[in-house]
N, C-alpha and C positions, 0 to 999 in steps of 0.2 A: 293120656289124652292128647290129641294130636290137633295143632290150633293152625288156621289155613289164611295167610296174610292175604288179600286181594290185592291184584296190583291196582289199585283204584286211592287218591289220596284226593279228601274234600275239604276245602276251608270252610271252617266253620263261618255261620252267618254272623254278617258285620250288624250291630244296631243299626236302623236306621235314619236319618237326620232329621234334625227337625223342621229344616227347609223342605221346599220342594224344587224340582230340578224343573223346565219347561224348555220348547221350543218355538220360536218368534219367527214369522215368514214376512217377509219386508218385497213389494215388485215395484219397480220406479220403470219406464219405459218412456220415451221421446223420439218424435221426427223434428229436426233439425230443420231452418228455411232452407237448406239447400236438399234437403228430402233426405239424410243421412238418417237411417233407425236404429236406432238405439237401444235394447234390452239392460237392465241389472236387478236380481231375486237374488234372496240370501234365507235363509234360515240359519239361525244363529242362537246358540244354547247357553243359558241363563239359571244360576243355584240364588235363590234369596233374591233373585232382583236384581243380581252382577253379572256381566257377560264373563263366559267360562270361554266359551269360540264368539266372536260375534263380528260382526262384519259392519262397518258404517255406510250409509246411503251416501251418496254421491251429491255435493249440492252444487249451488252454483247454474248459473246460464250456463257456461261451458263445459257441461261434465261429458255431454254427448262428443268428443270432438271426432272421432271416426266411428266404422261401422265395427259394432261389437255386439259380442254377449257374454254377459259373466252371471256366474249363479255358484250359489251357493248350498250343499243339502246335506242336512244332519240326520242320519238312521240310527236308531235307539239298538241297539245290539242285547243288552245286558246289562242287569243291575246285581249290588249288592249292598245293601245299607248305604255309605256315600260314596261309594265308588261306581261309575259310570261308565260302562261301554258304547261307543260308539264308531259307526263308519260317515267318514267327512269327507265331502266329495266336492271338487268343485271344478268349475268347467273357464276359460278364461283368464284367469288366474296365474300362468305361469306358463312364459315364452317357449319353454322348450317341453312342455305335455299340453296335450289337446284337452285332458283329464286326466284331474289326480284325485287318487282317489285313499284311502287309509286308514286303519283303526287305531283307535286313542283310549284308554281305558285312564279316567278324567278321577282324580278322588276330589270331591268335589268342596268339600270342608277347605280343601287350597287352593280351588278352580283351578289346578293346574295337572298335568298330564305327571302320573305314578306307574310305578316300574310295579314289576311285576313282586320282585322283593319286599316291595314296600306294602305291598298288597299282603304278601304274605309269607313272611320271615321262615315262620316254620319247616314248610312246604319248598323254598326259593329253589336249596342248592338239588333235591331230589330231582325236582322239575326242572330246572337248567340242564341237568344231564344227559334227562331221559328224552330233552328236547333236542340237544344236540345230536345226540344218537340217531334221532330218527331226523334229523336234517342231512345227516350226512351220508344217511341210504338211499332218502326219498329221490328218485329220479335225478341219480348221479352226485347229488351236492349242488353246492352253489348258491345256497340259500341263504340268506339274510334275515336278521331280525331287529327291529328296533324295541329295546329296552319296554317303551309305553304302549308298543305294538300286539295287543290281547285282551280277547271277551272274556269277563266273569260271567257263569250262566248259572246261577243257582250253586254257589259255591265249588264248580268245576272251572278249568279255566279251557279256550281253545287261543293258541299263540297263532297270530299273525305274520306270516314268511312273504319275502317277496323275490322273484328275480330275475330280472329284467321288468319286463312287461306282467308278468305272471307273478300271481297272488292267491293264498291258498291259508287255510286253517285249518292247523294241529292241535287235533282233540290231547289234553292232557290228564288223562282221567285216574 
């Protein structure tokens, strides 16, 4: 009998929580008596009613003091029981990008950002490998990865790479 391995490896489905995950859109906007306008939006992501990403509103008479705009935007990428995929985006934010932008794969039982390992032990070191292998073909090399940087999609994973400017996801299947 001849048994045929696929190269395809699936984590099994996580339970899932007994919270619920949500996302909260927050717009404050002001003109200033000197006519300065002012913009600030946030969407910001919450498990059980704790902020997991969340951003505070700006208070204050003087929170307008130049002209700006800062925002904030949460895209649901993928789920798996309490582990959370998302792309976080924000604009304002951070002197030396116009927009930054990133995927965070959130386990959300800790509100805080989980590696991939942690996701799933079994699977880690196959998938590290076969990740690297093909980072280091994909159009020369040079690719980077941040550890919490990857979508769970139904028990498949795709790794988030960046480099430089450019940003791209590796199907891990």
């Amino acid at each position: 009998m001849l048994w045929l391995i696929a190269p395809f490896v699936h984590t099994r489905p996580h339970p899932p929580p007994a919270a619920k995950w949500e996302v909260a859109f927050v717009r404050k906007e002001d003109m200033t008596p000197a006519g300065i306008w002012c913009a600030w939006e946030a969407e910001s992501l919450y498990f059980d009613g704790k902020p997991v990403w969340a951003a505070e509103v700006p208070e204050g008479e003087q929170w307008c003091g130049a002209p700006f705009e800062f925002a904030r935007m949460v895209d649901i990428l993928g789920e798996d029981g309490p582990y959370l995929s998302v792309r976080l985006t924000e604009w304002g934010c951070c002197p030396d990008h116009e927009v930054v932008t990133r995927c965070v794969t959130y386990d959300l039982a800790t509100h805080a950002p989980t590696t991939l390992e942690a996701y799933d032990p079994r699977w880690y070191t196959w998938r590290a490998k076969k990740l690297q292998r093909m980072l280091d073909r994909k159009d020369g090399g040079g690719w980077s990865v941040d550890p919490t940087a990857f979508v769970v999609d139904g028990g498949h994973v795709r790794v988030c790479a960046t480099r430089g400017d450019e940003a791209i996801e590796i199907p891990l299947r």
